[in-house]
C-alpha positions as CSV (number, residue, x, y, z in Angstrom):
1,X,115.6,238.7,9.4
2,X,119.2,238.8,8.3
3,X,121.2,242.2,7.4
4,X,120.6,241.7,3.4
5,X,117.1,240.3,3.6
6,X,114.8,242.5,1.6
7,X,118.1,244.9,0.4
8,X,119.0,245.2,-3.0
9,X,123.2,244.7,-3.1
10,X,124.3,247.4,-5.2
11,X,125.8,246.9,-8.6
12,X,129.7,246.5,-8.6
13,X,131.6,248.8,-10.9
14,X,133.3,247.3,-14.0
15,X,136.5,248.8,-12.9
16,X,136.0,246.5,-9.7
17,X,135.4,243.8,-11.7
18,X,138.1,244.0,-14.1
19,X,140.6,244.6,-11.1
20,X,139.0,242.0,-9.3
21,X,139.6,239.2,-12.4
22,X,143.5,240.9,-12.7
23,X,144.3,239.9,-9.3
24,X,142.7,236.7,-9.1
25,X,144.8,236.0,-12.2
26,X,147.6,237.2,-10.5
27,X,146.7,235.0,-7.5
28,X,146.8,232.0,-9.3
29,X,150.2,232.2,-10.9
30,X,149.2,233.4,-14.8
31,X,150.9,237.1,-13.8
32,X,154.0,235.3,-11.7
33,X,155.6,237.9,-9.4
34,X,157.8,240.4,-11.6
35,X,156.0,239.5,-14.5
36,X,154.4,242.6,-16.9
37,X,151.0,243.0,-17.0
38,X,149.4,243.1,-20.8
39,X,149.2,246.6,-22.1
40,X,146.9,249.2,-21.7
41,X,145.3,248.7,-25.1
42,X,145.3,245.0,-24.6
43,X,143.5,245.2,-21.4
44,X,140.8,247.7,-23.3
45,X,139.9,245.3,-26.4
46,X,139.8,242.3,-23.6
47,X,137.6,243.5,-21.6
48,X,135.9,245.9,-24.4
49,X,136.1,248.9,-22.1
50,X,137.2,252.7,-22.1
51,X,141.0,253.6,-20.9
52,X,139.4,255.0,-18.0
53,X,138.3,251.9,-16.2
54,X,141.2,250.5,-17.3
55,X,143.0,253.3,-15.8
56,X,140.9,252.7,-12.5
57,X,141.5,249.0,-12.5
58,X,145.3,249.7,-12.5
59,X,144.8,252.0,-9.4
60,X,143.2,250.0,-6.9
61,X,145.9,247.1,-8.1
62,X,148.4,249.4,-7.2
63,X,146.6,250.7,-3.6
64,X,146.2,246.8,-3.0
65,X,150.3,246.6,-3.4
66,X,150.1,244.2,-5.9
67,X,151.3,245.9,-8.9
68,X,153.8,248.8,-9.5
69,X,153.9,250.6,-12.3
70,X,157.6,251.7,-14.3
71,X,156.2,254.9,-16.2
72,X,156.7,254.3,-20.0
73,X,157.7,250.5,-19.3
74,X,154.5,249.3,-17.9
75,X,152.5,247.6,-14.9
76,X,154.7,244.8,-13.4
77,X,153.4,242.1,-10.7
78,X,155.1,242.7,-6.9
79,X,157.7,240.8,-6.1
């Protein structure tokens, strides 16, 4: 029987999602390195979700070291 067999995998949080599709973007060159990220509000009517997640998204860019963010700037892609 393997590990996952007859276990349900828990549902992933939009947050996760959202910062998931961000860095895959990033990955593949639409967000070059020093580039800005869309805004805040963008990112919310995109992905039709609350400033929160967006807010959470952000964070686990930034605790992945992919992203800084320049306060009343923006979100900018690492060199």
């Amino acid at each position: 029987m393997l590990p996952t067999e007859g276990k349900t995998v828990p549902p992933r949080y939009r947050y996760e999602q959202i910062a998931d599709d961000l860095a895959e973007r990033i990955s593949s060159g639409e967000f070059p390195p020093g580039s800005k990220l869309p805004s805040r509000r963008e990112l919310i009517e995109q992905y039709e979700v609350t400033e929160p997640v967006i807010d959470r998204a952000m964070q686990v860019l930034r605790i992945k070291g992919m992203t800084e963010t320049l306060p009343g700037v923006g979100v900018f892609v690492r060199e």
